[in-house]
C-alpha positions as CSV (number, residue, x, y, z in Angstrom):
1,X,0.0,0.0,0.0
2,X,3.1,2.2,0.6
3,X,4.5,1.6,-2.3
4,X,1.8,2.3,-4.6
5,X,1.0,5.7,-3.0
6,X,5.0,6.5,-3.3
7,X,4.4,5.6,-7.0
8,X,1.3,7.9,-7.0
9,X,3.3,10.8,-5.6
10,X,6.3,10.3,-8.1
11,X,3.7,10.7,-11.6
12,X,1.7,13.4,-9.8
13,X,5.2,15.3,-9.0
14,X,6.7,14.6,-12.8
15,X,3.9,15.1,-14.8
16,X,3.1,18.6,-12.8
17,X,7.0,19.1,-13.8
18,X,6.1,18.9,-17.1
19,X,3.2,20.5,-17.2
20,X,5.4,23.3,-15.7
21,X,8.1,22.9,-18.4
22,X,5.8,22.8,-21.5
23,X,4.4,26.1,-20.2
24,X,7.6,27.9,-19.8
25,X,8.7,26.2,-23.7
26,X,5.1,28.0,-24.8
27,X,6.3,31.4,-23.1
28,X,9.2,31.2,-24.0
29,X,8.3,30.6,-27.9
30,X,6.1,33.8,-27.5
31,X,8.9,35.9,-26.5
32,X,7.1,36.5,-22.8
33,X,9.7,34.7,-20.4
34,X,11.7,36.7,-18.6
35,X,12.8,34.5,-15.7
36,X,13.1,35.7,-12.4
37,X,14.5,39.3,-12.0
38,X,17.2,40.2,-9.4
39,X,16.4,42.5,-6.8
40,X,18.0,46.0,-7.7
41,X,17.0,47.7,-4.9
42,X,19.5,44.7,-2.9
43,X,22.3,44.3,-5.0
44,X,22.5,48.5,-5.0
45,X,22.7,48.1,-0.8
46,X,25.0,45.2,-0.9
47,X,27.7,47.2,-3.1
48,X,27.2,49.8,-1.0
49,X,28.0,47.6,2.1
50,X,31.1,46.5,-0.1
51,X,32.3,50.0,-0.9
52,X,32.1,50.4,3.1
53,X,35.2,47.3,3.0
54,X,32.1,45.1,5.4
55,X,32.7,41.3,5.5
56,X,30.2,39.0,3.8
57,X,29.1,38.2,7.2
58,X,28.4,41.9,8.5
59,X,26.4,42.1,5.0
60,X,24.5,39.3,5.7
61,X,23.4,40.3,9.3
62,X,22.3,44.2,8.3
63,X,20.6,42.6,4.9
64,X,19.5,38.9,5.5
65,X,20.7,38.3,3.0
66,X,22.6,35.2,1.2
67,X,26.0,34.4,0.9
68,X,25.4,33.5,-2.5
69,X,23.7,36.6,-3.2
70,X,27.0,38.7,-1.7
71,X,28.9,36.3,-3.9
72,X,26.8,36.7,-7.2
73,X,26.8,40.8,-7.0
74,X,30.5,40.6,-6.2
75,X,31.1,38.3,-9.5
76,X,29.0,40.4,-11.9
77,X,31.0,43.7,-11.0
78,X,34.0,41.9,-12.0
């Protein structure tokens, strides 16, 4: 009985998934996908934290935000 409700989860899970991918090949096709955008208004405070010589950790503790994040802003300003 486990096992065929496991089952049961796994084609509900992969057939929403691509459900979810032939929608975003349709968009896509249209010209209409943009993706996710990147939040301006927090990559502008995070180079301003950066201009300040802050650590990643002081950034992420006045920001909360990700390392990642600190990481990805730093990369695209190279």
């Amino acid at each position: 009985m486990l096992d065929l409700g496991a089952a049961m989860a796994r084609d509900d899970y992969e057939t929403r998934h691509k459900r979810q991918a032939q929608g975003i090949a349709k968009v896509k096709a249209e010209g209409k996908y943009r993706g996710r955008q990147p939040n301006v208004a927090l990559h502008h405070d995070i180079l301003d934290q950066l201009t300040l010589e802050r650590s990643y950790s002081q950034i992420q503790e006045k920001l909360g935000c990700s390392r990642a994040t600190i990481a990805k802003v730093v990369k695209q300003q190279i």
